[in-house]
C-alpha positions in Angstrom: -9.1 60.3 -83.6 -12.6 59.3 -82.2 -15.6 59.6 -84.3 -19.0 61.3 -83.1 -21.8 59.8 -84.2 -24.4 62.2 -84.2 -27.6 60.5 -86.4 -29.1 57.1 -86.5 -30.4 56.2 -89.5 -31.5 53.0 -91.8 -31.5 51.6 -95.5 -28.4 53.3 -96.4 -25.2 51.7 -97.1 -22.5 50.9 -94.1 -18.7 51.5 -94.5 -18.0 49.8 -91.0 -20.1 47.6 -89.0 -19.8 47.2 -84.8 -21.2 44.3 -82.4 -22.7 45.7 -79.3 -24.5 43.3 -76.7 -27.9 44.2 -75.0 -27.0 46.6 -72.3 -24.6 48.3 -74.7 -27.9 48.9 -77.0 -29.6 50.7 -74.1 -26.5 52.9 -73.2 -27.6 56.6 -73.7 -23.5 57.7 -74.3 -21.8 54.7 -75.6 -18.2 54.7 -76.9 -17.2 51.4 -78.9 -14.1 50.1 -81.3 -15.9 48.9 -85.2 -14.9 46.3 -87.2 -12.1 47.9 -88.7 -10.7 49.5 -85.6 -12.4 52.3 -85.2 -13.0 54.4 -82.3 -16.6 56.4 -81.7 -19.1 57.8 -79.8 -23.2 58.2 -80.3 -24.0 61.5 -79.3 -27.0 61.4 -81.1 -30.8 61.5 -79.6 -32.2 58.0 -79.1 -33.5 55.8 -76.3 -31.4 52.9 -77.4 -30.0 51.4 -80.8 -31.8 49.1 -82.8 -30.0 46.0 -84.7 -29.1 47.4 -88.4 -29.8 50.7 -87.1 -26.9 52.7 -89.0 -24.9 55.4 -87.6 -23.8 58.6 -89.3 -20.6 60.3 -88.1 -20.0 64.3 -88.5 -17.4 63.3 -91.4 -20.3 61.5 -93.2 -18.6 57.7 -92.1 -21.4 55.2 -91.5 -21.2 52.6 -89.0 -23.9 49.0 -89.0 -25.2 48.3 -85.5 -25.1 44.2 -85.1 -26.0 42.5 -82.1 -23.7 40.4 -80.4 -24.3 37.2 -78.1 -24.8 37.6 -74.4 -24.2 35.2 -71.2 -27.9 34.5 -70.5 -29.4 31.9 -68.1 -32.4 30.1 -69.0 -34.5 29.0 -66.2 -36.9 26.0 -66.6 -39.8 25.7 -63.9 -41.7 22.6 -63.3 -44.0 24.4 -60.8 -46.0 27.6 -61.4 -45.3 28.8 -57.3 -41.7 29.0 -57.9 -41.8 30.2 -61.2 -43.7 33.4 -60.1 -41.4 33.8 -57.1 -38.8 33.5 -59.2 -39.9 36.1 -61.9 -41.0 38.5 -58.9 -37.4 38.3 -57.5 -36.3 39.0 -61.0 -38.4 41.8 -61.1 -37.8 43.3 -57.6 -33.8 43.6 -59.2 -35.4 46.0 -62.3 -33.4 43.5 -64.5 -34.6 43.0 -68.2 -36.1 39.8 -68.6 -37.9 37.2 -71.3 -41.3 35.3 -69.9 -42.3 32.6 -71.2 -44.4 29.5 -70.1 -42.2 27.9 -67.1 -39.6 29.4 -68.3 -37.6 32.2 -67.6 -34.4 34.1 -69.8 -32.2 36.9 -67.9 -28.7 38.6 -68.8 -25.7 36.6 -66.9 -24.9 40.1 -64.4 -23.8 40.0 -61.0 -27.5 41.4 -59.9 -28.9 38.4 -60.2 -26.1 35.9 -59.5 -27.6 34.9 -56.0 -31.1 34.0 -57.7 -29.6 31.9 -59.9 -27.2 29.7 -57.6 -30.5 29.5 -55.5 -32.1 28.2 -58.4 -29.4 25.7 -59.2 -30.2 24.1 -55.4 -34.2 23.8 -56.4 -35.0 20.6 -57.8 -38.1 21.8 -59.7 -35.6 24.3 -61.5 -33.6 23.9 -64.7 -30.9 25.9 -65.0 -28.8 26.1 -68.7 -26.1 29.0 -69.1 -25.9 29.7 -72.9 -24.9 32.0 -75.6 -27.4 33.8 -77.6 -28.9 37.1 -78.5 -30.7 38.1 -75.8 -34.5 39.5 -76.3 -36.5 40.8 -73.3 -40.4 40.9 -73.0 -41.3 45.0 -73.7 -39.9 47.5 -72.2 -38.0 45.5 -69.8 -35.2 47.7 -69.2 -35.7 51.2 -67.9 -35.1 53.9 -65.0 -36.8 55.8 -62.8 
């Protein structure tokens, strides 16, 4: 039988935990498996879950929200011309993304997979594919 989560809340004690990656986080009508093998669903009203963010079925089960690890790409720049072409690219694709000084950190998603080969043939480029929880600049993810 499938749960239905329908409140998010924190500080209260968790019978179940789930990993979800980033863009599971943002999805308004997710449907996961927890730790212990259980099926849900959020309907609940929220614009995306929060790490430790507990949910509360109808039958009063509580599930932990954990992030997991994502494929990211971390992008190195040794010149500030390609590194704003780069990030304007990025952002022309409306894909969430983390700024920093010469260097850029995106989600591994078939979007974007051209940018980055093209990056991998630019010498003044760094590319490194990684593990790790993914955290955008603001509110880098969002629809029109």
């Amino acid at each position: 039988m499938i749960k239905k989560a329908t409140e998010i809340k924190r500080d209260i004690d968790s019978q179940d935990s789930v990993l979800l990656d980033w863009f599971d986080m943002q999805k308004p009508n997710l449907c996961a498996i927890t730790k212990e093998g259980v099926e849900f669903i959020v309907k609940a009203k929220y614009t995306h879950l929060h790490e430790d963010d507990i949910l509360v079925c109808e039958d009063g089960y509580t599930i932990k929200v954990s992030k997991s690890e994502d494929n990211i790409y971390t992008l190195k720049f040794s010149d500030h011309i390609t590194f704003a072409r780069i990030a304007y690219e990025i952002g022309n694709r409306h894909q969430p993304i983390c700024i920093e000084d010469f260097k850029i950190t995106i989600l591994e998603d078939i979007s974007t997979a051209d940018i980055i080969k093209a990056c991998e043939a630019i010498d003044s480029v760094k590319v490194e594919k990684s593990k790790a929880i993914f955290k955008p600049n603001g509110n880098a993810h969002h629809s029109h």
